[in-house]
Phi, psi and omega in degrees: 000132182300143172282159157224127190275102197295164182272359171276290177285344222021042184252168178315092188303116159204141193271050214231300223238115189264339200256008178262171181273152168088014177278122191221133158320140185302337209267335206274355186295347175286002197258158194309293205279169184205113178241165181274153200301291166339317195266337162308288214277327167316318205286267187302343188250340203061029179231153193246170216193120157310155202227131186288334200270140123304166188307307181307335176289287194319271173328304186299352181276293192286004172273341185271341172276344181300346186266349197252142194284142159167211190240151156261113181276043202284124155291121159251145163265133173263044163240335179217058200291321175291346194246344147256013179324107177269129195249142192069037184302281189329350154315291173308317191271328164092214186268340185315174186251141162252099168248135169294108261192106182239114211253171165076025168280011167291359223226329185288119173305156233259346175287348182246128172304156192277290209273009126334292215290277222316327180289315177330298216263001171273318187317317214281292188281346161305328169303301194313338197093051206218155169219069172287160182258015182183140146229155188228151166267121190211155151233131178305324191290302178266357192116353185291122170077012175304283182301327164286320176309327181313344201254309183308003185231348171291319173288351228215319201280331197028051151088357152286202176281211209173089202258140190236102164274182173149151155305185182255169215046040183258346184059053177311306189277337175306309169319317183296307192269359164279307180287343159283329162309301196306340207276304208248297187096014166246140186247190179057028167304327210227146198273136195224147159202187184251025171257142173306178189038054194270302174320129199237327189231198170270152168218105151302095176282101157329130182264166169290354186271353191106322178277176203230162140284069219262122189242117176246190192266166202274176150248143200276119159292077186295343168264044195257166169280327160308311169280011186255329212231169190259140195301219324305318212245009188307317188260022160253050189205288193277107194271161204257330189246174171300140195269149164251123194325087130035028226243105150323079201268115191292111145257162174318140194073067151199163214224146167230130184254107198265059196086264166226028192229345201205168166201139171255123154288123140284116177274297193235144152140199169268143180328142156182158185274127171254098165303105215226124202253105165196173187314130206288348193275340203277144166288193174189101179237151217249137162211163181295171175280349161292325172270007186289326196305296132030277192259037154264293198288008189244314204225026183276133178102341189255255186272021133280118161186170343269160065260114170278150193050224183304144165287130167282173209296298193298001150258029174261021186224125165207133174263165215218124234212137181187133167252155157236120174265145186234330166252271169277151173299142178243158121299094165284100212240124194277112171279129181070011174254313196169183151225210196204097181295121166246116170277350200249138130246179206091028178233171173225148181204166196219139143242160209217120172239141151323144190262164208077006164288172196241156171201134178227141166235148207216182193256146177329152175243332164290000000 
């Protein structure tokens, strides 16, 4: 029997095991185009279906593309640009060329400069160890900054393939599939949703020259926030619209709480305003810092929230985090959640995350 590739996803089609990936009806192999069960009900129901590959799956596919000539396309989220991070990409890439790609700048207050970020985000990755030869800014979503990368991967590929990575929910296929409508005018090739891991294989788009446009699966960043939650509450997290900014005038001993998922202390310092970047859907309550424990155990899941209802597994442990900022304004940045601007120095502050969440500081991006 000819293999077959669902067009969503790119994984194997078979009609055997309905509780396996790539399971698609017997009835649906007559149709031109063929997805798999798992990319149907994203596509009509929006319900996502667990996914069976690991992280090792995931890395052994892009360990089988490190052998293949082209451009490397890597996606980031610029709203969670250190948490999206594929750390030891240049492994993968080889000899290939890298352009950086910072997707969701639709989602960034109208306060972060374009070529700030662009510079912001070369700096970031010459630390990271990374040398892209271009990086560019887009949003997938709305279409922003679309038509200049196409010419940047036109220009960078010399007539080769086209490998597009990034971890998952960064909006590898959404990008993919806005460049195919612009290319083409048919949209929707590659099945996107806001739940992680929706690409399962590789899926290839033909190019007009003979050569492909490569979409690969995400790799899952277990210190993201996103991977701590239950979908219920995925699309109260991830934000959909430009964010709006926070602002917290402080004295020492007081607690801000970032839903259920996170909490800040103010330890030490002087009255001062703290600023906080996180989904316009998320609540925020302000308490003494004597009462925080208090009203975490009276009220995680209700008005802390979300995590809505039963707490998921990965919130019953949470680690506690502490700075003394002394100089230039920072970031405190909550992976896959938000940051926390501190503009004043001379103050100590603390974050208290579920543990394995990732929390870094880092220099203003504002």
């Amino acid at each position: 029997m000819e293999q077959l590739i669902c067009i969503g996803c790119g994984v194997e089609i078979q009609t055997e095991d309905r509780n396996k990936e790539g399971y698609a009806p017997p009835s649906s192999l007559e149709r031109e185009d063929v997805i798999c069960q798992r990319c149907f009900r994203l596509r009509n129901y929006n319900e996502i279906a667990p996914v069976s590959l690991t992280s090792d799956d995931f890395l052994a596919i892009l360990n089988d593309i490190s052998t293949r000539d082209g451009l490397l396309v890597m996606v980031v989220d610029v709203f969670d640009f250190n948490g999206s991070w594929i750390n030891g990409l240049p492994r993968f890439a080889g000899k290939k060329p890298i352009l950086l790609v910072g997707n969701k700048v639709d989602v960034l207050p109208k306060a972060v400069r374009r070529n700030r970020l662009v510079h912001w985000m070369k700096k970031e990755s010459r630390a990271l160890g990374l040398q892209p030869v271009d990086v560019s800014l887009i949003s997938a979503e709305t279409g922003e900054g679309v038509e200049e990368t196409m010419a940047l991967i036109d220009k960078y590929r010399n007539g080769k393939d086209v490998f597009v990575v990034g971890s998952t929910n960064v909006g590898k296929s959404t990008f993919i599939n806005r460049v195919i409508q612009n290319a083409t005018g048919v949209g929707h090739v590659i099945t996107t949703s806001h739940f992680p891991g929706t690409t399962l294989g590789l899926v290839e788009i033909p190019l007009d020259d003979g050569r492909h446009l490569i979409d690969t699966p995400g790799i899952m960043n277990d210190h993201q926030m996103v991977h701590k939650l239950e979908a219920k509450d995925l699309n109260l997290v991830l934000p959909k619209k430009e964010l709006k900014p926070k602002v917290y005038q402080l004295n020492p001993e007081q607690t801000i709480f970032i839903g259920g998922m996170a909490r800040f202390d103010y330890l030490q310092g002087h009255r001062t305003a703290f600023t906080f970047y996180a989904s316009n859907r998320i609540e925020l309550h302000r308490t003494k810092l004597e009462k925080a424990d208090e009203l975490y155990e009276n009220h995680k899941g209700g008005l802390l929230a979300p995590p809505t209802g039963d707490l998921p597994e990965g919130f019953n442990e949470w680690t506690r985090h502490e700075w003394s900022v002394k100089d230039e304004p920072v970031d405190i940045v909550i992976s896959g959640l938000g940051w926390i601007h501190v503009q004043e120095p001379g103050v100590v502050v603390a974050v208290h995350v579920p543990k394995g969440i990732s929390v870094m500081l880092r220099s203003s991006i504002i």
